[in-house]
N, C-alpha and C positions, 0 to 999 in steps of 0.2 A: 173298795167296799169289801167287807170283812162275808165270809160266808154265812156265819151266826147272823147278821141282818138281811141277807138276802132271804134267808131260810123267815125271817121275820114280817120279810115284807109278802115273802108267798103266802104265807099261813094268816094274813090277814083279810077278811072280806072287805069287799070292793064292790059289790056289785052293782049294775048297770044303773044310774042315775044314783048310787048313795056311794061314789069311787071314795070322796071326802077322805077318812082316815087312810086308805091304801097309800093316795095321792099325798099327806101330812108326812107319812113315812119314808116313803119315798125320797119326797125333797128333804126332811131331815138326813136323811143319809147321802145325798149325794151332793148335797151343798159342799163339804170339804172341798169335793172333787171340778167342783165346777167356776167358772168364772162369773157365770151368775147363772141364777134358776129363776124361771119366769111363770105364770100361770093365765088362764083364760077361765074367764065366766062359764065357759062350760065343760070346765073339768079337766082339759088338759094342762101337762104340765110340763117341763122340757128344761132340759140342760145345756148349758152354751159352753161351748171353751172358745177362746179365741182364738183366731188363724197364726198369730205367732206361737203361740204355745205348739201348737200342731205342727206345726213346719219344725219346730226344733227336737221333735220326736224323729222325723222322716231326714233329717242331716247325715 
């Protein structure tokens, strides 16, 4: 992730019960990155890699 989106996702309001757009950005940006992006009904959001990808960083 590129610093310029970081800087984008900080300077984005989010706050407590209206996360919506922080959380949109968020997964837009870190989808490239991830093997998949998952969400919940109540606002959380999360990035997965999978255990082989990890293991061949640590070889």
């Amino acid at each position: 992730m590129k610093t310029k989106n970081l800087l984008e996702i900080l300077a984005t309001p989010s706050p407590s019960g209206r996360e919506r757009d922080g959380q949109r950005l968020w997964i837009k940006n870190v989808t490239p990155h991830a093997d998949r992006v998952e969400s919940d009904s109540h606002g959380n959001a999360w990035a997965v890699l999978e255990g082989a990808l990890i293991q061949r960083f640590h070889e």
